[in-house]
Each structure stands twice: as C-alpha cells, then as structure tokens.
C-alpha positions as a Python dict, from the first residue, in 0.01 Angstrom:
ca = {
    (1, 'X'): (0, 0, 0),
    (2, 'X'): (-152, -386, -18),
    (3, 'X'): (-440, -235, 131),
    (4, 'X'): (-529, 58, -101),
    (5, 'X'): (-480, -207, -357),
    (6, 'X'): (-736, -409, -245),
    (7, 'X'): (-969, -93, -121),
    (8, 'X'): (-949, -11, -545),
    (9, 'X'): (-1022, -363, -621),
    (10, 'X'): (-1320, -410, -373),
    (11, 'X'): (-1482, -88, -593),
    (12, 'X'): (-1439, -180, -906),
    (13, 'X'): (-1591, -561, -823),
    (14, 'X'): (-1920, -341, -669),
    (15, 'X'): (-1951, -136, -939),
    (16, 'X'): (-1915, -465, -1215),
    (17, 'X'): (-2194, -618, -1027),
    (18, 'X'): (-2389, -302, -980),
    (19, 'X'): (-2396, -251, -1366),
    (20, 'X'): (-2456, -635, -1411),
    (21, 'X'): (-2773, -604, -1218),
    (22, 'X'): (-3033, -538, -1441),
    (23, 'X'): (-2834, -652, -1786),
    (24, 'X'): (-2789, -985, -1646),
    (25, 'X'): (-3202, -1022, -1616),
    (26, 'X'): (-3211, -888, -1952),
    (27, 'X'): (-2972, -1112, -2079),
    (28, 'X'): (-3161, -1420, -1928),
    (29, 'X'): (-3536, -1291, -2027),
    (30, 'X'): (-3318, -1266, -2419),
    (31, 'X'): (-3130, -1601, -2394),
    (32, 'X'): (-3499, -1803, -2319),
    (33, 'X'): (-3651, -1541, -2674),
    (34, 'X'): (-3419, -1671, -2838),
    (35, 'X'): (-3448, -2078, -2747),
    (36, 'X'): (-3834, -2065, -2772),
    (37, 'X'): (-3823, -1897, -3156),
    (38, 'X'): (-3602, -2124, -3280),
    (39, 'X'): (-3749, -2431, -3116),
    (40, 'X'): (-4095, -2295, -3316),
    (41, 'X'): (-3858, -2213, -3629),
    (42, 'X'): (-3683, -2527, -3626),
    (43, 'X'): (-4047, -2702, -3611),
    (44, 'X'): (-4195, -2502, -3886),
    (45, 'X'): (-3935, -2614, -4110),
    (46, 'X'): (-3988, -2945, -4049),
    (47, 'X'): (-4339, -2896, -4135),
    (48, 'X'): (-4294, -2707, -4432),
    (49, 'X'): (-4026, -2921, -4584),
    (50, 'X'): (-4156, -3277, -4503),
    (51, 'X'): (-4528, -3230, -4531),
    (52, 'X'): (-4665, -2887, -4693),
    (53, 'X'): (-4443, -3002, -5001),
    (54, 'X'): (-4358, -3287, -5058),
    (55, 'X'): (-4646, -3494, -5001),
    (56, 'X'): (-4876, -3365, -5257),
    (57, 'X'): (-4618, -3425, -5539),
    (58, 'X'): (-4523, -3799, -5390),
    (59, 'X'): (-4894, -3832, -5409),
    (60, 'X'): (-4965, -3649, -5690),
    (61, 'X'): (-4645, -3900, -5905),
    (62, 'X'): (-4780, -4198, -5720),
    (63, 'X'): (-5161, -4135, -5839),
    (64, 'X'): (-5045, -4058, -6227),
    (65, 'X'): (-5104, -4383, -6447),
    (66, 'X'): (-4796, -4383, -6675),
    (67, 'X'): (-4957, -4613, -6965),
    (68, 'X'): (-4754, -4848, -7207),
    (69, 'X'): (-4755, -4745, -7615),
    (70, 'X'): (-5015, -4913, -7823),
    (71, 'X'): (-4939, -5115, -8125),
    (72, 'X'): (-4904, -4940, -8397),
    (73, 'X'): (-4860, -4971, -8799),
    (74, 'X'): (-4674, -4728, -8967),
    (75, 'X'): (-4793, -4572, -9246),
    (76, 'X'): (-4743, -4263, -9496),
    (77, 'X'): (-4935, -3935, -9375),
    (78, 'X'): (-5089, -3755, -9622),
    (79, 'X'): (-4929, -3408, -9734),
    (80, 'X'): (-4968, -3107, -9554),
    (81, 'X'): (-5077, -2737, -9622),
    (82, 'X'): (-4839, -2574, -9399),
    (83, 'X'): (-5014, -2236, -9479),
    (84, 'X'): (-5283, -2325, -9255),
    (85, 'X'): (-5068, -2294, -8985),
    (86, 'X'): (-4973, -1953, -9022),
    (87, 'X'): (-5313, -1811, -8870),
    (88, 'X'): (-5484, -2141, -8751),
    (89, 'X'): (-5825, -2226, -8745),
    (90, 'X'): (-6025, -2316, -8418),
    (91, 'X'): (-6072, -2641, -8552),
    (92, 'X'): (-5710, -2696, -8581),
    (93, 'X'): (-5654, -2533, -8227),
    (94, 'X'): (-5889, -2756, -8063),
    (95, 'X'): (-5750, -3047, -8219),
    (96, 'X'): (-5409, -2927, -8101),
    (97, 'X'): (-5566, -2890, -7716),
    (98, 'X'): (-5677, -3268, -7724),
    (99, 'X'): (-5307, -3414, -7818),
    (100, 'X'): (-5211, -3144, -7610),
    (101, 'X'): (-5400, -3281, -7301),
    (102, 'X'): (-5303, -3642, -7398),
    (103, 'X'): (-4910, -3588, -7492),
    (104, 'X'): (-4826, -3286, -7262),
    (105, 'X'): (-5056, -3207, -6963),
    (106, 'X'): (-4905, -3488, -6728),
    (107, 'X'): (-4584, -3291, -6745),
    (108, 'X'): (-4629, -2926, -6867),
    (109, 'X'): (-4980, -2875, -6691),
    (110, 'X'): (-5307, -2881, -6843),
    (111, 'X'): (-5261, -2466, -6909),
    (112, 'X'): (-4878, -2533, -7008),
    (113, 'X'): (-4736, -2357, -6640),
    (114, 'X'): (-4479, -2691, -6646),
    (115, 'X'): (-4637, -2795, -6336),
    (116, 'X'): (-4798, -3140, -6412),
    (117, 'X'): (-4771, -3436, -6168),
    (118, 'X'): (-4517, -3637, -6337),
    (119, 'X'): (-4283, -3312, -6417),
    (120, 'X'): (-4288, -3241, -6007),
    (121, 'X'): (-3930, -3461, -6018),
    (122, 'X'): (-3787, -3389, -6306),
    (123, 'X'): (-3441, -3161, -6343),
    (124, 'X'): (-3449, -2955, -6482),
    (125, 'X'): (-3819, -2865, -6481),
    (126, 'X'): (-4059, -2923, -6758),
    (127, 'X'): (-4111, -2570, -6959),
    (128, 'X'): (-4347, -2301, -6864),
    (129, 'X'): (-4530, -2201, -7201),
    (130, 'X'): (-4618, -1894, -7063),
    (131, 'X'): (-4235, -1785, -7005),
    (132, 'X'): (-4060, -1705, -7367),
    (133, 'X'): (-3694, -1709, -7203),
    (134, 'X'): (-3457, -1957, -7192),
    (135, 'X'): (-3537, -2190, -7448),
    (136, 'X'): (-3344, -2427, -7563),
    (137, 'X'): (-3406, -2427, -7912),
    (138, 'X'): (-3560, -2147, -7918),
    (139, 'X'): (-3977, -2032, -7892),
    (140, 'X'): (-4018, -2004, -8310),
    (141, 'X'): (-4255, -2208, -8473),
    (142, 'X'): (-3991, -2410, -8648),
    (143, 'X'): (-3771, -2497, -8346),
    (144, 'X'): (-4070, -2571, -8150),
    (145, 'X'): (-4132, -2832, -8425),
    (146, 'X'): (-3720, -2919, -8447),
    (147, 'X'): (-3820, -3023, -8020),
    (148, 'X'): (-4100, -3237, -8113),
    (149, 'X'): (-3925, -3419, -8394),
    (150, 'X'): (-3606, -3528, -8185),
    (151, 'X'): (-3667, -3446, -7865),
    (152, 'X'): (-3396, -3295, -7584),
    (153, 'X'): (-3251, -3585, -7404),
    (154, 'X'): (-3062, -3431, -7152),
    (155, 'X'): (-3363, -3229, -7068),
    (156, 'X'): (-3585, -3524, -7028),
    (157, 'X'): (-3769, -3437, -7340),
    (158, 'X'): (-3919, -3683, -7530),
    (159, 'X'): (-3918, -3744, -7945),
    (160, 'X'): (-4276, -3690, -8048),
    (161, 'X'): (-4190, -3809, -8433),
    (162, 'X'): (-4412, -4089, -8369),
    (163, 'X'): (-4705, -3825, -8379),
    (164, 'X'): (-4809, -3775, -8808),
    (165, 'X'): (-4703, -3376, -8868),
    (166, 'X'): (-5025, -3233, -8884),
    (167, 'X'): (-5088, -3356, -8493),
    (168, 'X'): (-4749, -3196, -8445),
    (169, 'X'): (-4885, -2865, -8581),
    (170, 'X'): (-5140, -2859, -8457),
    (171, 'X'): (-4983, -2920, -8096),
    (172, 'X'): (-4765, -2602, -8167),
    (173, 'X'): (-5024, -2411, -8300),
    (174, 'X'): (-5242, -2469, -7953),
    (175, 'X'): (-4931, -2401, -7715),
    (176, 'X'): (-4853, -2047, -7886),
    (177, 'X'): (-5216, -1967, -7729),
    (178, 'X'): (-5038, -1932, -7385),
    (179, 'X'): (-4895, -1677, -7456),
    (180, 'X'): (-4972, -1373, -7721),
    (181, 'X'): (-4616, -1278, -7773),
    (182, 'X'): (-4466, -1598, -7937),
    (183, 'X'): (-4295, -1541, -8267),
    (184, 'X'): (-4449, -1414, -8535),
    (185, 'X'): (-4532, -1709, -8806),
    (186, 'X'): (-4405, -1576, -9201),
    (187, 'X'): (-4482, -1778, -9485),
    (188, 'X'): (-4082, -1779, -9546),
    (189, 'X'): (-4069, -1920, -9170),
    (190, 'X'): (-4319, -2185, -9282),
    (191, 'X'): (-4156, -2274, -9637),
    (192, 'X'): (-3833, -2332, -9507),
    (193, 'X'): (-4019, -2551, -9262),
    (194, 'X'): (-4199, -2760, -9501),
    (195, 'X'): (-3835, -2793, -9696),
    (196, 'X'): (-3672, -2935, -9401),
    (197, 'X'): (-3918, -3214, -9324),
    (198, 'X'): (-4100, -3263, -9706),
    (199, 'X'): (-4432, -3219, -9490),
    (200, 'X'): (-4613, -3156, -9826),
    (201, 'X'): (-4466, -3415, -9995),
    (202, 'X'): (-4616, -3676, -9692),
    (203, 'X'): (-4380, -3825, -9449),
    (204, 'X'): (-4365, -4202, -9314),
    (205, 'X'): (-4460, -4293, -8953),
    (206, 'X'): (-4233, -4557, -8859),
    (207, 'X'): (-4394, -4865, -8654),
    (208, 'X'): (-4459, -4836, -8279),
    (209, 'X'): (-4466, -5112, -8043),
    (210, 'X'): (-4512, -5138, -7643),
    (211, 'X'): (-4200, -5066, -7466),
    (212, 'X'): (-4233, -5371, -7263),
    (213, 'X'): (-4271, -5589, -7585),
    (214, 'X'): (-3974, -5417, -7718),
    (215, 'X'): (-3821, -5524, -7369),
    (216, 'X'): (-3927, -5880, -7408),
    (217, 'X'): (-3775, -5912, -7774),
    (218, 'X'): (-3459, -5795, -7641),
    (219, 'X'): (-3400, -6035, -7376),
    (220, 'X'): (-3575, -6311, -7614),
    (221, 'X'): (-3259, -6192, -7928),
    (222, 'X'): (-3024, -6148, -7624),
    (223, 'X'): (-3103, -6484, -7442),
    (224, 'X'): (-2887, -6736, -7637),
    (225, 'X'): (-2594, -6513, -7572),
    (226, 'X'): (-2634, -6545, -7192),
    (227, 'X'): (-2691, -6919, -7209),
    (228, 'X'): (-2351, -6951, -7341),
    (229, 'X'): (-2176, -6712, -7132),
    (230, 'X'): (-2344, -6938, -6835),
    (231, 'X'): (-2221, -7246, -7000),
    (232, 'X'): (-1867, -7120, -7037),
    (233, 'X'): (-1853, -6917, -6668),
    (234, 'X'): (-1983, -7278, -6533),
    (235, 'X'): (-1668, -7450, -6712),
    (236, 'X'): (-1447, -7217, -6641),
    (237, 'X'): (-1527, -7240, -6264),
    (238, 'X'): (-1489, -7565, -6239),
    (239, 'X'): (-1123, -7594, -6409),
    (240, 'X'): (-824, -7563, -6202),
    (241, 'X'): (-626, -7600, -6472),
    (242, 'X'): (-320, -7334, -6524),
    (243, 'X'): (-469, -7159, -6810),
    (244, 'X'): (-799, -7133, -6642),
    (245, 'X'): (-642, -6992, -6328),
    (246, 'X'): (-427, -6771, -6532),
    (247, 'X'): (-768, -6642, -6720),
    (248, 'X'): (-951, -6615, -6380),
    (249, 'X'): (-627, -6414, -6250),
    (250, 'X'): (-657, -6163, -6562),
    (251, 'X'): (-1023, -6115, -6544),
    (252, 'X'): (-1219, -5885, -6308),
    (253, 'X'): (-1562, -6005, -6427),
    (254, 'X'): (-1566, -6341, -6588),
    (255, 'X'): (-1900, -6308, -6719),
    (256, 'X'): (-1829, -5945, -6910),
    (257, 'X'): (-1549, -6060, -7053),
    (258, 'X'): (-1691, -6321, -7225),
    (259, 'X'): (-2060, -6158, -7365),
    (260, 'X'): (-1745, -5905, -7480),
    (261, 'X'): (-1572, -6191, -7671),
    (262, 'X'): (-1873, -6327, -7795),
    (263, 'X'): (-2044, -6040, -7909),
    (264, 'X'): (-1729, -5959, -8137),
    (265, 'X'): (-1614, -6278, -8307),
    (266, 'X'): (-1336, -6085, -8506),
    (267, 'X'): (-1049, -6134, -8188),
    (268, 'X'): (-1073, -6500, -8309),
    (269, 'X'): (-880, -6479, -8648),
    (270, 'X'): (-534, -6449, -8512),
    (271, 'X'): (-401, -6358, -8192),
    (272, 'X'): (-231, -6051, -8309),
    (273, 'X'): (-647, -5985, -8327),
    (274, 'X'): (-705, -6100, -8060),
    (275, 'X'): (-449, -5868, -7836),
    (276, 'X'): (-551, -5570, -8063),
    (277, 'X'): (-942, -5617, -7915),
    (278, 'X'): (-850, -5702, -7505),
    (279, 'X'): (-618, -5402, -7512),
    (280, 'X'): (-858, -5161, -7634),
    (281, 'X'): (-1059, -5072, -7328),
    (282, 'X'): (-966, -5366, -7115),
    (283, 'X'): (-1141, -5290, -6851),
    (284, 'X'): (-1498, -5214, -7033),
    (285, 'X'): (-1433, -5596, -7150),
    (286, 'X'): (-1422, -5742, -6797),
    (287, 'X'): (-1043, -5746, -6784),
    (288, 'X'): (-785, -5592, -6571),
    (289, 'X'): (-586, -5289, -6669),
    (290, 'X'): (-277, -5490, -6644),
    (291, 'X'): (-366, -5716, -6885),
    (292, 'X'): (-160, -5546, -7144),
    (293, 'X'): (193, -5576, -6972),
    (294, 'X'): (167, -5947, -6986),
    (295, 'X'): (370, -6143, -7158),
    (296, 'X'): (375, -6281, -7542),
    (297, 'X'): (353, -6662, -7426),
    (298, 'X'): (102, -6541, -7159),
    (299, 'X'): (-85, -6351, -7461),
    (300, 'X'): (-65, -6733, -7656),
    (301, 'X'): (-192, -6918, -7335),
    (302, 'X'): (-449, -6713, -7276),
    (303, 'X'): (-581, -6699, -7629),
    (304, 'X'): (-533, -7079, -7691),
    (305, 'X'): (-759, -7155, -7373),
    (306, 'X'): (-1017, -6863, -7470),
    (307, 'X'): (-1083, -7022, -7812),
    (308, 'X'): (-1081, -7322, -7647),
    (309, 'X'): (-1337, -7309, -7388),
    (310, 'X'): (-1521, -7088, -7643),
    (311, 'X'): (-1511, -7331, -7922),
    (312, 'X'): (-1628, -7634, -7724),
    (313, 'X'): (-1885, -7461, -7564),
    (314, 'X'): (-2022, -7345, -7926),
    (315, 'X'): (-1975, -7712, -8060),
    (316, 'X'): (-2182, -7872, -7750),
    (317, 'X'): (-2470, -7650, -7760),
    (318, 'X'): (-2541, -7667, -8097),
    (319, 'X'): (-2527, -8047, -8052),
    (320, 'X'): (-2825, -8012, -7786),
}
C-alpha cells in the first residue's frame, strides 16, 4: 500500500516538472522584460520630471526682472467716452497691446495663453484669454474691468486701479482680440459701466510710491515702537522680582505681548480694562491661554507691574 502511494507520488512530481520545463524559461526570459523596462521607465521619469520641465521655468522665473513701482503723483484723469469702446479703434487696440505687453505678458503670455515666465509657479494658473470658461468674474466687458479695478487676491491677481481708465479700456479692449467669441459689448452694458465708476465724469489716480520705500516708511513709523518694547523686554529680563517672574510665567512671548499693550493704550484706564483686552485673544497678545483663570489679586499684580515697567520706560525715553 506505502508503495503504490509513493509509485502515485513519484508521477505526479515528473509530470509537475515536465510541465515546468519550458514555463519556467519563459517565466525567467519575462521576469528579466520586466526589470529592464522599468529600470528604463523609472529613468525616463527622472528625466522628464527633473530636467525636461522644470528647468526651463526655474530658468525662465530666475531670468524675469521683477522691477520696483516708480514714483508717482496722482492726479484727476480726464473723462472718458465709453462709446468708443464698444467697437474700438486700432489706435485704441494698439495702445491696449503696449500696457498689455508691459502689465500682463510676464504672467498671461505675450498672446494671453497664461503661460508667461513669472505665472509658471503660480496656483492656480494665470488665465488663458483664449479659454472663455471658468471665469471668475465672469468674461463681459464690465467684469473684466470689475478684475482690473480690485483685483482677485486669492487668485494672485493684482489691482490695476493704479492704471487711469482709459489704459484700463483699452487693456480690455486688446485682450477680447484673443478670442472672437467674447461677449458682445451693448451700449446699456457700457452705460451701466460708466455709472458704476463716473468714468465720464473723470476719476482720481491715487499716489504711487516704490514698494520698498513704502517698506522703509513702515519700519521708519514702526521703529520707536520696537525701541521701547527692547527697552522694556531688557528690564524685564533683568528683574527677578515676584511680579516680573509672575509676568514672565504668564507670557509666552514677552516681546508680543508688549508691542500688543503698546499699540492699544486703552487697557491702561482701569484694570477692569485692562482684563477686558488680555482676555480677548490672549494668545494673539503673547499670553498664555490660562491667563484668564488667574486670580483677581494676580489680575492687580500683574497690571500694577505692567503699567509700571511701561510707565517708566515711557518717562526715561522721552527724557533721552
């Protein structure tokens, strides 16, 4: 019995191996196709991703001058015909091209595809001119002009209501050329337009300045602030006293906490105020959540030493 058993089993194993014969070659001369394609796969990827694409755009930002705002006076610009604008000239389309090509090209392409240099990062991507979907206020002439005048921030879009109207205009009027089926422009489409923004009554074109002189006025109207709040984080480190450890111990960023105190003076007519302005937000103000569970004689500590170290520090500088 034992040995019919193994007779059966000695069969079987021959004809397993038999059949494996050729597969198993196959399976080998598959196993090494399928190694060396994804090797070459797994390399062309690489390329693709690192070098075919990227590169030109990181070169393409890197080479883009980005150039400061000039000094500018504002001034009143003149009324405008908005009926000129309904079938414009070529005079007003080519003067449309050159803002065009100055405002817009760098990010929308010079023929308005959204595929300038300094749009290759941006998220979402600058529009396509050409494409009529999707907008997000819309392809008419008026919410074209709506865009310009305050911009779509979480877009990336910039305000253009630095540009006088009839440079707007004639921006829109030049950007409709991509494509033949914008809108239709009615002279109801264009009244209502000229309602909204008085554009024949004239407008006023506020002042422009250089962002980094706006930068530097900032930090020059912002700089006596921070000498204080250095003069008072530099006492305050040095005091060991209990109300100074008890204000270090309530804090979680010294030097927040006070640009927050002095930037709104009103906490220091009672200390009812006082409470009322650390609670709100606490921890936006540089102090800990907890603040607000301490005590009323911690609440009078702690105010008495802020006004204190506050008020000294006030009195001494202006005594320099």
């Amino acid at each position: 019995m034992e040995e019919k058993k193994q007779i059966n089993f000695q069969k079987i194993y021959d004809k397993v191996l038999e059949f494996l014969g050729f597969y198993g070659v196959v399976y080998i001369f598959v196993l090494i196709a399928l190694v060396v394609f994804g090797a070459i796969y797994v390399n062309k990827i690489k390329f693709l991703t690192s070098s075919t694409l990227m590169s030109p755009a990181i070169d393409s930002i890197a080479n883009t001058k980005i150039e400061d705002l000039q000094m500018k006076k504002g001034s009143l610009s003149p009324p405008v015909d908005v009926s000129l604008y309904i079938n414009p000239s070529q005079e007003i389309l080519d003067k449309g091209k050159e803002i065009y090509n100055v405002q817009c090209a760098s990010c929308h392409g010079e023929d308005g595809q959204g595929n300038g240099p300094a749009g290759a990062t941006l998220n979402p991507p600058p529009r396509n001119f050409h494409d009529l979907n999707g907008w997000t206020n819309g392809p008419e002439f008026d919410r074209m002009y709506l865009t310009l005048q305050d911009g779509i921030l979480k877009n990336g879009m910039a305000s253009y209501s630095n540009l006088p109207p009839e440079e707007r205009l004639a921006m829109i009027s030049y950007i409709r050329t991509f494509n033949e089926n914008y809108p239709e422009i009615t002279e109801s489409d264009m009244q209502t337009l000229d309602a909204t923004y008085s554009l024949s009554a004239g407008s006023v074109t506020p002042n422009q300045i250089p962002v980094s002189l706006a930068m530097e006025k900032l930090i020059e109207e912002y700089k006596p602030t921070e000498e204080k709040v250095d003069a008072i984080n530099l006492k305050i480190s040095s005091d060991n006293s209990p109300q100074a450890l008890s204000f270090k111990n309530l804090t979680t960023d010294i030097k927040r906490a006070l640009r927050s105190l002095l930037s709104n003076p009103g906490w220091n007519e009672n200390q009812n105020a006082f409470v009322n302005f650390i609670i709100t937000d606490p921890v936006q103000k540089g102090f800990k959540a907890g603040v607000s569970e301490i005590s009323n004689e911690q609440w009078t500590e702690l105010f008495n030493y802020v006004q204190s170290v506050i008020g000294q520090t006030q009195t001494g500088s202006s005594g320099i």
